[in-house]
PDB file of N, CA, C and O in Angstrom, chain B, residues numbered from 101:
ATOM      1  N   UNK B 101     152.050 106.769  88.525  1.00  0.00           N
ATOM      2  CA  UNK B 101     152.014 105.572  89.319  1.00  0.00           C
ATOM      3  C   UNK B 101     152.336 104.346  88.464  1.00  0.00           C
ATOM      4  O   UNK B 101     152.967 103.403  88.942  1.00  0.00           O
ATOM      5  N   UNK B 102     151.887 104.361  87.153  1.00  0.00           N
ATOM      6  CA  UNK B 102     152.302 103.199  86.310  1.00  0.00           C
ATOM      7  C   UNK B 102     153.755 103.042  85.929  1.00  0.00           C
ATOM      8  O   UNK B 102     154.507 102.073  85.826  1.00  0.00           O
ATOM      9  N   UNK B 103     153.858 104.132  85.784  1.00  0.00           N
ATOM     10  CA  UNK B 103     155.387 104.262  85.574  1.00  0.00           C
ATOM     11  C   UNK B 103     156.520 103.741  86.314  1.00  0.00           C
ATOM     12  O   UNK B 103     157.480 103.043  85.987  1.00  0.00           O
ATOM     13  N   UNK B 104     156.128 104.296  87.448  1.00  0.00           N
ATOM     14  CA  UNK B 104     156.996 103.238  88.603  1.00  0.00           C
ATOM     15  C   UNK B 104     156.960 101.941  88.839  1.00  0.00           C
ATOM     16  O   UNK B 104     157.938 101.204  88.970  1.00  0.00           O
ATOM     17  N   UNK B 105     155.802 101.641  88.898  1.00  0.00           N
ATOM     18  CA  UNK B 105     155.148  99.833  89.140  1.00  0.00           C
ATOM     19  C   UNK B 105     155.882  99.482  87.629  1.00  0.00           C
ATOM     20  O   UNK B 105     156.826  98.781  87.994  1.00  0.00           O
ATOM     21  N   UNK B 106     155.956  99.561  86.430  1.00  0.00           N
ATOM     22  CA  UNK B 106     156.534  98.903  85.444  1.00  0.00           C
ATOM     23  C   UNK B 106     158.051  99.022  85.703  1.00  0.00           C
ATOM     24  O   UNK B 106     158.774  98.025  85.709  1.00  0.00           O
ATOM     25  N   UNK B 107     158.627 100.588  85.970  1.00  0.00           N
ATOM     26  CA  UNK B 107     160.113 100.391  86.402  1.00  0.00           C
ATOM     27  C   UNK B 107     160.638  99.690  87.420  1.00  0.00           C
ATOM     28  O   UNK B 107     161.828  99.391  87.322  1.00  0.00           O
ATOM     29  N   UNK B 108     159.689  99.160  88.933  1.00  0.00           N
ATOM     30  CA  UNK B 108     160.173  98.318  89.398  1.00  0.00           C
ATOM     31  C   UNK B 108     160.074  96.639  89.208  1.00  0.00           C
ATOM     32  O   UNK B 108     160.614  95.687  89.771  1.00  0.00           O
ATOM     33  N   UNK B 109     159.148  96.779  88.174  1.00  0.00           N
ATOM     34  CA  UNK B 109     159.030  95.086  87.951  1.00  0.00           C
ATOM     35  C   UNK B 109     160.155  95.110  86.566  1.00  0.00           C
ATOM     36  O   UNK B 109     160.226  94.039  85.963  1.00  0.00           O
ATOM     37  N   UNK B 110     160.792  95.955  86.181  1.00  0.00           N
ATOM     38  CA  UNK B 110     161.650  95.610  85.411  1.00  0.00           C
ATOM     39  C   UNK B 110     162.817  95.888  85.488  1.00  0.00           C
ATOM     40  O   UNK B 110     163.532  95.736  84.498  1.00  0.00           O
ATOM     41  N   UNK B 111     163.303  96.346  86.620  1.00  0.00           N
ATOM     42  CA  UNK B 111     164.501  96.498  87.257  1.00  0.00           C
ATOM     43  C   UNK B 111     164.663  94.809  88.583  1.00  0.00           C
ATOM     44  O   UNK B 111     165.734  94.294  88.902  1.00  0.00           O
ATOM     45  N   UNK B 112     163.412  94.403  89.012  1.00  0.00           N
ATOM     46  CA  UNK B 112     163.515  93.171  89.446  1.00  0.00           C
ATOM     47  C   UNK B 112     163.771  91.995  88.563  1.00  0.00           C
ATOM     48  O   UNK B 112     164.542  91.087  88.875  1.00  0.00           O
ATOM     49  N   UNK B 113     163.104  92.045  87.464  1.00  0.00           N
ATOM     50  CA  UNK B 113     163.094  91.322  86.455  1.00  0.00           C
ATOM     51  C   UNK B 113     164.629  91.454  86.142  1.00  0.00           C
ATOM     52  O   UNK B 113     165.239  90.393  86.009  1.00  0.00           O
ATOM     53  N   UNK B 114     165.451  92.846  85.985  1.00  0.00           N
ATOM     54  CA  UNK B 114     167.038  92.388  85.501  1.00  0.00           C
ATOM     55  C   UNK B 114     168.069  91.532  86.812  1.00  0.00           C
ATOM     56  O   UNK B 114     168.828  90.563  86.801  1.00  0.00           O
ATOM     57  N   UNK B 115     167.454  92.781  88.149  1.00  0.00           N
ATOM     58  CA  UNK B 115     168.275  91.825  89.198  1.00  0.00           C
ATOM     59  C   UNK B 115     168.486  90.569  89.185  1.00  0.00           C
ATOM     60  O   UNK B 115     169.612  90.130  88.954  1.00  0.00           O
ATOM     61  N   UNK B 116     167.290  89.663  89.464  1.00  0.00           N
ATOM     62  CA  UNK B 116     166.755  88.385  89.483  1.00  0.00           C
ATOM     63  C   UNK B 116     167.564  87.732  88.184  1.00  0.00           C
ATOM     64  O   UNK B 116     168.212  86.708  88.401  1.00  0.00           O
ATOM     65  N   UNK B 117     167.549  88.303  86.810  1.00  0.00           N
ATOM     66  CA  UNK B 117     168.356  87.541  85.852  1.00  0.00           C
ATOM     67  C   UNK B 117     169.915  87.714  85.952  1.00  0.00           C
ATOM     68  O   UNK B 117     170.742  86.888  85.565  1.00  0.00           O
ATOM     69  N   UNK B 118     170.220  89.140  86.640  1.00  0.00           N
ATOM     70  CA  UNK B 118     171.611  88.967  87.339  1.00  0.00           C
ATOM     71  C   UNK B 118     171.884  88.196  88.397  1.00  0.00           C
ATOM     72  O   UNK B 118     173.099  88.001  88.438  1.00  0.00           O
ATOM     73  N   UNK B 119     171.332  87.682  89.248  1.00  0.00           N
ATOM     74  CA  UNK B 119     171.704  86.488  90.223  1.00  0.00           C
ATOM     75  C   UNK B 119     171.327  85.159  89.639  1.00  0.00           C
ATOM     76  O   UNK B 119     171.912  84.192  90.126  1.00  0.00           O
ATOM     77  N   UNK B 120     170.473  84.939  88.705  1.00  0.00           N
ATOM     78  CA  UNK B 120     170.622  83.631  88.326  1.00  0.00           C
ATOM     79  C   UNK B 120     171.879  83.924  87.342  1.00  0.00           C
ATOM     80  O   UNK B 120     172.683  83.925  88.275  1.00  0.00           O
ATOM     81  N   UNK B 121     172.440  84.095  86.569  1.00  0.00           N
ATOM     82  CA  UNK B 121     173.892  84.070  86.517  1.00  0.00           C
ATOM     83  C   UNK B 121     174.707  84.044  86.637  1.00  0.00           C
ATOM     84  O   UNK B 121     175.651  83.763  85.899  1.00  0.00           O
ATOM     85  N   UNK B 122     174.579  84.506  88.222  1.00  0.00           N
ATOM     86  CA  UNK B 122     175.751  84.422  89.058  1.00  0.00           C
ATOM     87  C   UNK B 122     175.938  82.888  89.793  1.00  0.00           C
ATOM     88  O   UNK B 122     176.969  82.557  90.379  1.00  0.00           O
ATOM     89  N   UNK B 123     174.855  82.111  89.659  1.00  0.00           N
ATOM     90  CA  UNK B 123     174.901  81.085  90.724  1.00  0.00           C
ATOM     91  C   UNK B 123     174.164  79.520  89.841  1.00  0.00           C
ATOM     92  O   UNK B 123     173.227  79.413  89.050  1.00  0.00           O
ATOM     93  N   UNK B 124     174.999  78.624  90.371  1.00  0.00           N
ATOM     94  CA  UNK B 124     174.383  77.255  89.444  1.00  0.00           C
ATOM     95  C   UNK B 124     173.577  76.743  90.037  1.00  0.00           C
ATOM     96  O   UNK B 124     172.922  75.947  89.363  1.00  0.00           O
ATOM     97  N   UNK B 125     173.174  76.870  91.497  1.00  0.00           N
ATOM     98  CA  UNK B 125     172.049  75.915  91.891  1.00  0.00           C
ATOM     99  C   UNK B 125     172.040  76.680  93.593  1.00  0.00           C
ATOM    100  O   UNK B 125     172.922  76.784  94.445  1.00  0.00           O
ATOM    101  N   UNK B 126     170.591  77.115  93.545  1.00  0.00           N
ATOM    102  CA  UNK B 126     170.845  77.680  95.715  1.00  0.00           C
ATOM    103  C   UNK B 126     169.686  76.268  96.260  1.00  0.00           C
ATOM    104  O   UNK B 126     168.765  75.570  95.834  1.00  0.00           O
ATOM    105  N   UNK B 127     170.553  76.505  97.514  1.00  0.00           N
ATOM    106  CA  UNK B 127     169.861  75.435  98.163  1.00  0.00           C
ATOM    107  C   UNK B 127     168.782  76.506  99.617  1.00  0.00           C
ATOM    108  O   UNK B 127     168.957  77.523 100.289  1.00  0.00           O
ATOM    109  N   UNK B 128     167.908  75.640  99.472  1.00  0.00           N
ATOM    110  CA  UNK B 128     166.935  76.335 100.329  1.00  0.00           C
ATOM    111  C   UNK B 128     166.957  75.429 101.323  1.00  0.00           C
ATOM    112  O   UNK B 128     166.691  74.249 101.092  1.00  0.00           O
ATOM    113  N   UNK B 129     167.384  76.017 102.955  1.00  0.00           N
ATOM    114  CA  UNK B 129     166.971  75.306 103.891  1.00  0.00           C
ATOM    115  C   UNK B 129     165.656  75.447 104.846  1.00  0.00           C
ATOM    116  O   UNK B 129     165.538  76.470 105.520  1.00  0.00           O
ATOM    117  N   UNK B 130     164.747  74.506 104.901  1.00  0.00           N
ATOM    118  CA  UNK B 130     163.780  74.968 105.796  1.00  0.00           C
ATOM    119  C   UNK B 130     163.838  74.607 107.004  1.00  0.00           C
ATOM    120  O   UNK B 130     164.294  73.508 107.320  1.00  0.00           O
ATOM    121  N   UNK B 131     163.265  75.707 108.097  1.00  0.00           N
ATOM    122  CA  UNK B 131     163.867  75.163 109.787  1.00  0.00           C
ATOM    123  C   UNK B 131     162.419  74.945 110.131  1.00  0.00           C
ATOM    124  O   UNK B 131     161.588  75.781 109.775  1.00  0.00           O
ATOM    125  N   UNK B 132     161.966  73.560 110.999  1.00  0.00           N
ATOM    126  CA  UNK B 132     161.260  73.041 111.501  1.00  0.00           C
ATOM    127  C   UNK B 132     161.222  74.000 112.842  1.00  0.00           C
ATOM    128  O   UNK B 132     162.221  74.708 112.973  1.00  0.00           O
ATOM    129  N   UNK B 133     160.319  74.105 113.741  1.00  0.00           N
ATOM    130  CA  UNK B 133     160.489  74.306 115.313  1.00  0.00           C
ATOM    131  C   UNK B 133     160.418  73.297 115.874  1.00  0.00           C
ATOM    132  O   UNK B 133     159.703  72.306 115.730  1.00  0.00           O
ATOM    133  N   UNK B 134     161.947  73.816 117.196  1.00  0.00           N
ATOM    134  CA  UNK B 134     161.965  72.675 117.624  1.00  0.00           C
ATOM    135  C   UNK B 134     161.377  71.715 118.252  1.00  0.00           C
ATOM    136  O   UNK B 134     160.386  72.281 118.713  1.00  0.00           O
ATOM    137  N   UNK B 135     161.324  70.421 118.639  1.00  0.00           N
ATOM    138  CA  UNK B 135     160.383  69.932 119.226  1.00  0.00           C
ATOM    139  C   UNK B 135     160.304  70.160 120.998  1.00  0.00           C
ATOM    140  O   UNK B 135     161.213  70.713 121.617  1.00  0.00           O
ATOM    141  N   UNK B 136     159.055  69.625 121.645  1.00  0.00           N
ATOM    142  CA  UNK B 136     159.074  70.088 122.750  1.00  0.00           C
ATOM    143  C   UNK B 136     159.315  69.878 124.091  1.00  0.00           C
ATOM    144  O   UNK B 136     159.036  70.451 125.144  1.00  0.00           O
ATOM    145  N   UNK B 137     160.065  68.640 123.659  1.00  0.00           N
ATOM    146  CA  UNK B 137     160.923  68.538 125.095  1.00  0.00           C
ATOM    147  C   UNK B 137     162.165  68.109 124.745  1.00  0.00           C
ATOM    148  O   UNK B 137     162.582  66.960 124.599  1.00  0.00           O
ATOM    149  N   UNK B 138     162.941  69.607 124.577  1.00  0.00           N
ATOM    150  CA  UNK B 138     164.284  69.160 124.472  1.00  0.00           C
ATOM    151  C   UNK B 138     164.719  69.753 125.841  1.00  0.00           C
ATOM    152  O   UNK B 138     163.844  70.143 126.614  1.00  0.00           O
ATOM    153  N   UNK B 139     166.353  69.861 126.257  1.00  0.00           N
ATOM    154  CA  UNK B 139     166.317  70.085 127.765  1.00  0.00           C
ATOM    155  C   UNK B 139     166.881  71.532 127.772  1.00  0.00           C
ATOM    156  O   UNK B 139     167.462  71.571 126.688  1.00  0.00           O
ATOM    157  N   UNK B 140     167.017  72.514 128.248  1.00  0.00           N
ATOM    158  CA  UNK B 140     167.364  73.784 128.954  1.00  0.00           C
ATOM    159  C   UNK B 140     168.559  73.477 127.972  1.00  0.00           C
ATOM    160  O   UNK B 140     168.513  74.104 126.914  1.00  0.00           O
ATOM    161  N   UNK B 141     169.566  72.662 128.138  1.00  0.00           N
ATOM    162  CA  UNK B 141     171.224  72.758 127.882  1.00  0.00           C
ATOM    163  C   UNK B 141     171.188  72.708 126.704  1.00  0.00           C
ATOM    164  O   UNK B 141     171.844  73.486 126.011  1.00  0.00           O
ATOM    165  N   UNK B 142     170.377  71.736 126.188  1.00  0.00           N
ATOM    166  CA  UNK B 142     170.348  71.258 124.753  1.00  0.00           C
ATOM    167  C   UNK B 142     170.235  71.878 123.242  1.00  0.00           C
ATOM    168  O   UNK B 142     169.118  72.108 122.778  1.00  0.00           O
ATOM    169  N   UNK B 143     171.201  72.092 122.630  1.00  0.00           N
ATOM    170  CA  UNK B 143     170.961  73.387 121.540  1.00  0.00           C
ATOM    171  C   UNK B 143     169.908  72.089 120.500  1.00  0.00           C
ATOM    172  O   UNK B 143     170.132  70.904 120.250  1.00  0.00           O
ATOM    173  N   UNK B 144     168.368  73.314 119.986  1.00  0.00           N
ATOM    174  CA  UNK B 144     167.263  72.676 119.258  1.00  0.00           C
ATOM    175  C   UNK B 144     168.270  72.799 117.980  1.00  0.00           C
ATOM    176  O   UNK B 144     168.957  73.740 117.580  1.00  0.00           O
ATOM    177  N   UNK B 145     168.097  71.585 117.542  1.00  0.00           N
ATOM    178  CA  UNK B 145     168.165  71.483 115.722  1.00  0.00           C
ATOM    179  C   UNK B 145     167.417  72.268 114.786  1.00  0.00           C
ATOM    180  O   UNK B 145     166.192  72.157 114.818  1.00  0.00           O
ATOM    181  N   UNK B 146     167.788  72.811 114.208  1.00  0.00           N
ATOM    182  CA  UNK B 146     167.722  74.199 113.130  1.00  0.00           C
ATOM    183  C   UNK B 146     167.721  73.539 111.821  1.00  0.00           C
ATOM    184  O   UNK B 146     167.390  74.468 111.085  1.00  0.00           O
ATOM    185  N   UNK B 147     167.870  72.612 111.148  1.00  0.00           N
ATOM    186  CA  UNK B 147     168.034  72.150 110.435  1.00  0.00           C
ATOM    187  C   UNK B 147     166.677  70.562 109.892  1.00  0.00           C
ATOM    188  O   UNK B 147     166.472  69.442 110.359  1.00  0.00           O
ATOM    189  N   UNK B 148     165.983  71.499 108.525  1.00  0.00           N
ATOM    190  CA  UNK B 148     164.776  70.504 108.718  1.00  0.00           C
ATOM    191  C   UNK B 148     165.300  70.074 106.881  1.00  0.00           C
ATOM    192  O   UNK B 148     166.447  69.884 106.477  1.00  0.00           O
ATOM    193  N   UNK B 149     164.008  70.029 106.089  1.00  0.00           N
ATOM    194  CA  UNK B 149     163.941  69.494 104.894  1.00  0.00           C
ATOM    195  C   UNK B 149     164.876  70.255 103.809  1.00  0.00           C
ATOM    196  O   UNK B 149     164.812  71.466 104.020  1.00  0.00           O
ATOM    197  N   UNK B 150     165.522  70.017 102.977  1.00  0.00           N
ATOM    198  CA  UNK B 150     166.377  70.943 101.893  1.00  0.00           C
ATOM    199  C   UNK B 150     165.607  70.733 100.397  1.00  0.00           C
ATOM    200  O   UNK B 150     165.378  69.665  99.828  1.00  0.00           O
ATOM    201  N   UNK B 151     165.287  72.100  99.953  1.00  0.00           N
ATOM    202  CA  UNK B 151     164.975  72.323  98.118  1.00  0.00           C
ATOM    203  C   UNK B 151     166.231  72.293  97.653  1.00  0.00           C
ATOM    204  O   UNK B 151     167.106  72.156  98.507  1.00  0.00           O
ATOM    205  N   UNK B 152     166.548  72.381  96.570  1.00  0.00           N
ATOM    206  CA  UNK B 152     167.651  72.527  95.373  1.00  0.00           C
ATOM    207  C   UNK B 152     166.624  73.459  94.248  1.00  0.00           C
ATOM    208  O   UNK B 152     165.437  73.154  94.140  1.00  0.00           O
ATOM    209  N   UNK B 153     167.053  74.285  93.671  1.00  0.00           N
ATOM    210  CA  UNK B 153     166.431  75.285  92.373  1.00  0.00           C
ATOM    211  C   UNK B 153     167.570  74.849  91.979  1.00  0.00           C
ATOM    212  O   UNK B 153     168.345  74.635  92.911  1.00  0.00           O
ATOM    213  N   UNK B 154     168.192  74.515  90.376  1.00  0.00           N
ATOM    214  CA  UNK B 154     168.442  74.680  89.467  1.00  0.00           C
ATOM    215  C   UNK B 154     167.873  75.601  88.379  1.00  0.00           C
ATOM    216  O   UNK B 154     166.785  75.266  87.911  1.00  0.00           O
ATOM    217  N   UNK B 155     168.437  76.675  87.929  1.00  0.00           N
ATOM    218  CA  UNK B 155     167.698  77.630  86.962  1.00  0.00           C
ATOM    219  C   UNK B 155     168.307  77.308  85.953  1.00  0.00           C
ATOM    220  O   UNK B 155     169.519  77.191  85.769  1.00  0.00           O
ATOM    221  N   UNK B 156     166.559  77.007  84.579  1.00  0.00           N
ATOM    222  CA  UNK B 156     167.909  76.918  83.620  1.00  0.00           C
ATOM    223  C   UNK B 156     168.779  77.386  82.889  1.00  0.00           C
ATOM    224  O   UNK B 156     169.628  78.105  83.416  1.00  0.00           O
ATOM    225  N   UNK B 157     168.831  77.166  81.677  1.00  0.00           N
ATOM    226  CA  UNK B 157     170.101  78.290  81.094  1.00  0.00           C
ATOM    227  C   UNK B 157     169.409  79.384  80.614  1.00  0.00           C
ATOM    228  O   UNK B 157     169.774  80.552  80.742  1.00  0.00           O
ATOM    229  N   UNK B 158     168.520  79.043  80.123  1.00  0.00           N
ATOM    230  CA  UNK B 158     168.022  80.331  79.201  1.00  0.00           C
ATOM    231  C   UNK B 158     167.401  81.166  80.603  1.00  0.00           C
ATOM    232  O   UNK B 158     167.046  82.339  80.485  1.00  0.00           O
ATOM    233  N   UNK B 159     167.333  80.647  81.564  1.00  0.00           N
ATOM    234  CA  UNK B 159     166.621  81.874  82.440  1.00  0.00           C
ATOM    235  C   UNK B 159     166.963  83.234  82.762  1.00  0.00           C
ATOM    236  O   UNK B 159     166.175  84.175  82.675  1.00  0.00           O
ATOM    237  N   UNK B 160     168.508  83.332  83.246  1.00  0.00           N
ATOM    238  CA  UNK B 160     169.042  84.847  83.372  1.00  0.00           C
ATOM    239  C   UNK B 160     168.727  85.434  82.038  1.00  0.00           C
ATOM    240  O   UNK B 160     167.888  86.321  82.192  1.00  0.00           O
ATOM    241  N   UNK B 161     169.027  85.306  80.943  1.00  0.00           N
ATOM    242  CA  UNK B 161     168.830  86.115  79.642  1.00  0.00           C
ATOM    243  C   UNK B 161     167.826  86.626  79.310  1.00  0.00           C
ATOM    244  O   UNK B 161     167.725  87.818  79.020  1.00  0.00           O
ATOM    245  N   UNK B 162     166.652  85.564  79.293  1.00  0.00           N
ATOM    246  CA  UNK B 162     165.243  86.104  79.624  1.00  0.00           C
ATOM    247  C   UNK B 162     164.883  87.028  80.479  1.00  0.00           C
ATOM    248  O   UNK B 162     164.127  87.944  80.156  1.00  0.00           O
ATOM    249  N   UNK B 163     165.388  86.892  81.677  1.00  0.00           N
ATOM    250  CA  UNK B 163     165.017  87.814  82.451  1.00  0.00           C
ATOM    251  C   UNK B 163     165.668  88.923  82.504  1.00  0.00           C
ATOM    252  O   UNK B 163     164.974  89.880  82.848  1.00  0.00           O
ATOM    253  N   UNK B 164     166.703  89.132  82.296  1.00  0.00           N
ATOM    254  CA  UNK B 164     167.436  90.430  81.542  1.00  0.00           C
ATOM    255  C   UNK B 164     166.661  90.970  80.764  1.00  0.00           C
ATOM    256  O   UNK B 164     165.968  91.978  80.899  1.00  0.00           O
ATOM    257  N   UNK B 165     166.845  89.968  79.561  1.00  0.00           N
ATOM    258  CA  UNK B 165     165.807  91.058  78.511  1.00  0.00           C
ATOM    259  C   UNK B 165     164.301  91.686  78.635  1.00  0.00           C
ATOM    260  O   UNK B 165     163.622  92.644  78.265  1.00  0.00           O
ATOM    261  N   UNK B 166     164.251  90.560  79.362  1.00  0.00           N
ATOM    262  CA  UNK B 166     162.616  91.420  79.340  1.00  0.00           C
ATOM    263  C   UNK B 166     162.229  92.410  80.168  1.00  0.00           C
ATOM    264  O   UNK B 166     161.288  93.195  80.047  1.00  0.00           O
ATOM    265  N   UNK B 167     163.337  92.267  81.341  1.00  0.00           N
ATOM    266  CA  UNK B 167     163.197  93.807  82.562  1.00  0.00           C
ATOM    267  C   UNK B 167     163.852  94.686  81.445  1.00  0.00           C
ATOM    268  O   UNK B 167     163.206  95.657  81.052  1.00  0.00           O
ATOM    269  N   UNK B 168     164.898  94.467  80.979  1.00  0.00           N
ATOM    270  CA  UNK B 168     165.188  95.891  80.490  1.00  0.00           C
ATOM    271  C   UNK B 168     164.019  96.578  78.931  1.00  0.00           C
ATOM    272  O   UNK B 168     163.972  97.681  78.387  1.00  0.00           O
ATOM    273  N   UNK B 169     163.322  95.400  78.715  1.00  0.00           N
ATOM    274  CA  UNK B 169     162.034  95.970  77.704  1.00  0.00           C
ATOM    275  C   UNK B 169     161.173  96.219  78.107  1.00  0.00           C
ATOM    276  O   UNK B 169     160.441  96.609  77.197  1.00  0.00           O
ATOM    277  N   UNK B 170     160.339  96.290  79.703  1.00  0.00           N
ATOM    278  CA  UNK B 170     159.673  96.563  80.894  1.00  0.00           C
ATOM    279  C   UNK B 170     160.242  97.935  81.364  1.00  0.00           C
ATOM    280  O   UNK B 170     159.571  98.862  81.819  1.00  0.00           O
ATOM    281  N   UNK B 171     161.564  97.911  81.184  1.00  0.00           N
ATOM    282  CA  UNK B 171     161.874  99.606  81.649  1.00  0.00           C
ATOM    283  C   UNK B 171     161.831 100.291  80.623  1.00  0.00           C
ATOM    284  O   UNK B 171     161.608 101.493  80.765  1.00  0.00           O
ATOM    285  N   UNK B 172     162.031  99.747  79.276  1.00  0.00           N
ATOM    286  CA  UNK B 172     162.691 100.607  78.152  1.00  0.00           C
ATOM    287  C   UNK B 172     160.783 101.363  78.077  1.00  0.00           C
ATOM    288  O   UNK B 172     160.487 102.558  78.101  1.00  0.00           O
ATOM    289  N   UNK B 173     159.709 100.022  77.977  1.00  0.00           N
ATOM    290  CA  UNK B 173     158.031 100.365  78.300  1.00  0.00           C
ATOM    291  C   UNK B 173     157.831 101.251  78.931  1.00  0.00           C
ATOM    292  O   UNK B 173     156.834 101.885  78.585  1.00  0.00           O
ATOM    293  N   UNK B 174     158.712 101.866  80.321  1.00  0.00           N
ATOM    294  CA  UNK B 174     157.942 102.292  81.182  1.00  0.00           C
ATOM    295  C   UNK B 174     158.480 103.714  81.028  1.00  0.00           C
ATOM    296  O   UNK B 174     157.882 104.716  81.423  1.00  0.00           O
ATOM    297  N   UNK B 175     159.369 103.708  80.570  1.00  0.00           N
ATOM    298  CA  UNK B 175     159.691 105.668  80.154  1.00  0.00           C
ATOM    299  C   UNK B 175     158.996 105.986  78.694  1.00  0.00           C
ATOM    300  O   UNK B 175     158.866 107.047  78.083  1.00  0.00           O
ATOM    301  N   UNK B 176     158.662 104.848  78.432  1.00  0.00           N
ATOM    302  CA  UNK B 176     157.350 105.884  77.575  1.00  0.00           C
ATOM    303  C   UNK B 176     156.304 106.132  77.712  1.00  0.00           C
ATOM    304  O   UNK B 176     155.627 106.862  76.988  1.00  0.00           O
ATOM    305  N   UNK B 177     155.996 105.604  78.612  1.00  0.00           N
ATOM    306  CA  UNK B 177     154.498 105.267  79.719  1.00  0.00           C
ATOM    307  C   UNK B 177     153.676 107.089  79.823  1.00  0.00           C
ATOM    308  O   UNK B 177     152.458 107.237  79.919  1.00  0.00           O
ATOM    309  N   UNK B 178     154.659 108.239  79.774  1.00  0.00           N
ATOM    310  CA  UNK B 178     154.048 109.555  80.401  1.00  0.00           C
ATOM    311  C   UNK B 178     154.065 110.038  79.125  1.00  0.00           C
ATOM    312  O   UNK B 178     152.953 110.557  79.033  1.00  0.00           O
ATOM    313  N   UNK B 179     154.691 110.217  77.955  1.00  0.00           N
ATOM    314  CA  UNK B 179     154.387 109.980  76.508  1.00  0.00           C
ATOM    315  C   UNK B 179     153.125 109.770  76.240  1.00  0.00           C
ATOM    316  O   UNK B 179     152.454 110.687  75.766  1.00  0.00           O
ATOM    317  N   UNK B 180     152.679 108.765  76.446  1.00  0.00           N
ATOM    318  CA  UNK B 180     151.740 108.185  75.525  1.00  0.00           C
ATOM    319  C   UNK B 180     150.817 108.184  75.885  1.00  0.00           C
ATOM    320  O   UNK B 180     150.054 107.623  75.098  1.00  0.00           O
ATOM    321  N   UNK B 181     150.046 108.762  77.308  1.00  0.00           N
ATOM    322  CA  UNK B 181     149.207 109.081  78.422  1.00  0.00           C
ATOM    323  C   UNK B 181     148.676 110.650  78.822  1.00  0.00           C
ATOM    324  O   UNK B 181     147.922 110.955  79.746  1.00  0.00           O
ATOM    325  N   UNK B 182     149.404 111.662  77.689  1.00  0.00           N
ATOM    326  CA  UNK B 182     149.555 112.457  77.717  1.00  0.00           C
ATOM    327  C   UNK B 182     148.091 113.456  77.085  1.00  0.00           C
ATOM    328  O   UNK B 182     147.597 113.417  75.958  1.00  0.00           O
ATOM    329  N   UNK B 183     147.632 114.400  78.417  1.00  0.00           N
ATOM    330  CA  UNK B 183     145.895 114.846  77.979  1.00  0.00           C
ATOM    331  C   UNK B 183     146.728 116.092  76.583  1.00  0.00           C
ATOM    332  O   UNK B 183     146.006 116.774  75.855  1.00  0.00           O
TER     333      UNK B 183
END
């Protein structure tokens, strides 16, 4: 069971540093509900407050490295646990 829980937090850990590499800044939109008297015809606005993330540089690398030293951890995990 440990084994897995470390291989998936370090296979997230590389994903996650592979998409911050891929991308310079995501924008997060948040949708309000709409308010409550708009009319039958009327399309509700979908569109509420906006985040910006900037990641910084050193972040994908970090997170590369350390999922893949989280996985490299976790195949020795039945090794070293061993009756």
């Amino acid at each position: 069971m440990w084994r897995a829980f470390f291989l998936a937090v370090g296979v997230y850990l590389m994903v996650l540093g592979l998409e911050c590499l891929g991308v310079e800044q995501v924008t997060l939109k948040m949708r309000e509900p709409p308010p409550p008297t708009t009319l039958p015809l009327e399309e509700p606005k979908t569109e509420g407050p906006q985040r910006k993330i900037t990641p910084p540089r050193w972040a994908p690398w970090s997170l590369l490295s350390c999922g893949a030293v989280v996985c490299l951890y976790s195949f020795t995990i039945p090794t070293r646990f061993k009756k």
